[in-house]
Rosetta silent file (secondary structure, phi, psi, omega in degrees, C-alpha in Angstrom):
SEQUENCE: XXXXXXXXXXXXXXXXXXXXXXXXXXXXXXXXXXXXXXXXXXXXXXXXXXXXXXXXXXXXXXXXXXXXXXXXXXXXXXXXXXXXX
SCORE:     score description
SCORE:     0.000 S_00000001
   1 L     0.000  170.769  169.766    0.000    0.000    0.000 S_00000001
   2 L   -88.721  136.066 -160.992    1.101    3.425   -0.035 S_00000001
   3 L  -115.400  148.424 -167.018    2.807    4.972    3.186 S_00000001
   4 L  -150.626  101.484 -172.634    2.647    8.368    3.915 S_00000001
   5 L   -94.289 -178.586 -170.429    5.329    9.637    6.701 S_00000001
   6 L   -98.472  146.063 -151.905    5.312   13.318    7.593 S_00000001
   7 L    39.211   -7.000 -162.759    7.477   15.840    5.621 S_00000001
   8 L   -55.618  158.719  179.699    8.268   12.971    2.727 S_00000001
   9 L   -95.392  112.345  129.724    8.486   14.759   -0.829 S_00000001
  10 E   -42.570  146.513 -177.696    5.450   13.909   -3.480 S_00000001
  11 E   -88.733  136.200  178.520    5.566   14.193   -7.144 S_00000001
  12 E  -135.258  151.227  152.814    3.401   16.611   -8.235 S_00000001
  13 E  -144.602  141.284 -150.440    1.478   18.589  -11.523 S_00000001
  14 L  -116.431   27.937  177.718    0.164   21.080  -11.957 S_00000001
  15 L   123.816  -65.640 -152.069   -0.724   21.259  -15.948 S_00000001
  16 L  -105.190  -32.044  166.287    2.197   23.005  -16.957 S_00000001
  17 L  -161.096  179.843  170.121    5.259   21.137  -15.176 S_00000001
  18 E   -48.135  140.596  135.026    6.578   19.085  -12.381 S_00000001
  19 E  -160.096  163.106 -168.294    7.708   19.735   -9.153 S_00000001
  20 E  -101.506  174.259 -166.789    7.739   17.595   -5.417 S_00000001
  21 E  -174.603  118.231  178.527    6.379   19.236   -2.308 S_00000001
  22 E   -68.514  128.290 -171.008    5.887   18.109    1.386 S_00000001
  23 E  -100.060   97.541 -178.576    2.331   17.639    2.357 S_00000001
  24 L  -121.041   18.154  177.479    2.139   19.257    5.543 S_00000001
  25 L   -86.141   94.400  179.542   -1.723   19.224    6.184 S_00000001
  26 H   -61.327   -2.789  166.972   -2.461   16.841    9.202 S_00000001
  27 H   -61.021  -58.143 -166.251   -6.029   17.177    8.540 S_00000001
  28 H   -93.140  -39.907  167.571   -6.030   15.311    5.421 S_00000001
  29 H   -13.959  -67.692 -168.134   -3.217   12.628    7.219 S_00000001
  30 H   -64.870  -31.482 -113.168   -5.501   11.801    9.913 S_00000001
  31 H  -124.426  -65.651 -163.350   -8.335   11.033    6.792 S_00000001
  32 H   -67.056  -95.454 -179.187   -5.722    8.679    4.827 S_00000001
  33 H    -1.859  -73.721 -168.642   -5.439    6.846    8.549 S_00000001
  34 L   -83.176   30.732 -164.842   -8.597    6.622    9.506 S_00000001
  35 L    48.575   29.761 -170.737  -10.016    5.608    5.745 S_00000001
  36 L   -81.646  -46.754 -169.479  -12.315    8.259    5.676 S_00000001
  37 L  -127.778  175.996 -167.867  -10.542    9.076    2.144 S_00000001
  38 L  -140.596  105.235  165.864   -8.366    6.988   -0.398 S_00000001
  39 L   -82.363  123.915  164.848   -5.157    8.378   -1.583 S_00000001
  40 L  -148.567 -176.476 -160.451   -3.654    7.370   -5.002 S_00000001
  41 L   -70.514  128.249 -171.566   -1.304    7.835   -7.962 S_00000001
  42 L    75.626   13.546  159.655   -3.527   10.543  -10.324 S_00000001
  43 L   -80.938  156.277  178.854   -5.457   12.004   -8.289 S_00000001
  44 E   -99.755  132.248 -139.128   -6.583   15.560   -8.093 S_00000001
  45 E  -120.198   72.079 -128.733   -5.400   17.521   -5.293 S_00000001
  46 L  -120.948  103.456 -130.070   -6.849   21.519   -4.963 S_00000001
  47 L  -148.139  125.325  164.147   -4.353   22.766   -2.602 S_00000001
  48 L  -103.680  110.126 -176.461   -2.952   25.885   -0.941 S_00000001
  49 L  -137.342  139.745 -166.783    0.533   26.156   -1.086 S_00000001
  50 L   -49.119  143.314  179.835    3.719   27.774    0.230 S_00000001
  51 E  -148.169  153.516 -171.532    6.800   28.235   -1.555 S_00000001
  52 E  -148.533  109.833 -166.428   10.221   29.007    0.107 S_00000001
  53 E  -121.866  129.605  178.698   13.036   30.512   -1.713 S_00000001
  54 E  -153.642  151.194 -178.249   16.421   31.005   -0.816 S_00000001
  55 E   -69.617  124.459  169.702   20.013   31.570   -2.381 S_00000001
  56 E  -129.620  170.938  166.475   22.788   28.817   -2.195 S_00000001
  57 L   -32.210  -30.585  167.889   26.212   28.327   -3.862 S_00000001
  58 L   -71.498  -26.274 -170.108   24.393   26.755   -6.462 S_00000001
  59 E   134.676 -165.710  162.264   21.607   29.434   -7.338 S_00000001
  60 E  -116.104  141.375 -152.989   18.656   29.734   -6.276 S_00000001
  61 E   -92.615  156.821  171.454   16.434   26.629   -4.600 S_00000001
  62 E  -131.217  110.119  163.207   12.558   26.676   -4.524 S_00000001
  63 E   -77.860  150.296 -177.299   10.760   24.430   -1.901 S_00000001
  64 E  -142.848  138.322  165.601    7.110   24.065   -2.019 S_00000001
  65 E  -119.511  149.458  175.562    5.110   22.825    0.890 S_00000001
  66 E   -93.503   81.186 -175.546    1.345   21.520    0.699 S_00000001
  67 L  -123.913   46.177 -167.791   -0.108   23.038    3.519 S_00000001
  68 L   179.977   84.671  139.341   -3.955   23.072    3.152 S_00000001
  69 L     3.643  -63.576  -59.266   -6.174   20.208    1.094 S_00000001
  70 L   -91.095   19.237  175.224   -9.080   22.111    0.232 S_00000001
  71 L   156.276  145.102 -164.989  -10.581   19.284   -2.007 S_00000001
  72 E  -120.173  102.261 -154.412   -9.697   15.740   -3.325 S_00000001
  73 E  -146.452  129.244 -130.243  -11.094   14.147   -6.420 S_00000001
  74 L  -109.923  145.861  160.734   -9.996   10.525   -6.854 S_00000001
  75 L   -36.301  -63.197 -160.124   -8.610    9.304  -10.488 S_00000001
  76 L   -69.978  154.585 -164.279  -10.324    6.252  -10.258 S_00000001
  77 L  -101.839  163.412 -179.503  -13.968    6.344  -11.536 S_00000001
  78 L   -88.153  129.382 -164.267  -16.695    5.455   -9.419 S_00000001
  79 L   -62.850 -177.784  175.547  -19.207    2.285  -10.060 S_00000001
  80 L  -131.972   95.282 -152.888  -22.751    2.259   -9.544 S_00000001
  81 L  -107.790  135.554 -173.426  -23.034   -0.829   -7.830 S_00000001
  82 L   -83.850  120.444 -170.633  -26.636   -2.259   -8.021 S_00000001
  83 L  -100.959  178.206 -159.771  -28.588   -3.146   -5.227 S_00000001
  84 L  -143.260  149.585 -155.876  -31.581   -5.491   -4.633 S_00000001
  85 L  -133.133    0.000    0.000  -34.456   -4.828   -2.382 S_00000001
């Protein structure tokens, strides 16, 4: 299954290019834990997030953190499963 430790980096996109970002909302954590929701690969993620820029020897680095959810919309599509009365 997929494990989801605290500060770990995610791949992310947003249309126009890549980039990873730590997922720092413990709100949505606690969710993937208790199975309230089901995280996977292609899902759509509607997100407020943080960016942190600072100069090294190298240039300059850009970190992005994920630190507000605000809506989740899963890849996979959902059945219509039939029931009997």
């Amino acid at each position: 299954g997929v494990s989801f430790q605290e500060n770990n980096k995610w791949s992310f996109d947003d249309g126009s290019s890549k980039f990873y970002a730590a997922i720092l909302d413990k709100d949505f954590y606690n969710k993937i834990n208790e199975h309230v929701i089901a995280f996977a690969k292609d899902d759509i993620l509607k997100v407020r997030i943080r960016e942190h820029q600072k100069i090294t020897k190298e240039g300059l680095k850009t970190e992005k953190f994920i630190i507000k959810v605000l809506s989740h919309r899963s890849a996979m599509p959902q059945l219509a499963l039939p029931f009997s009365t």
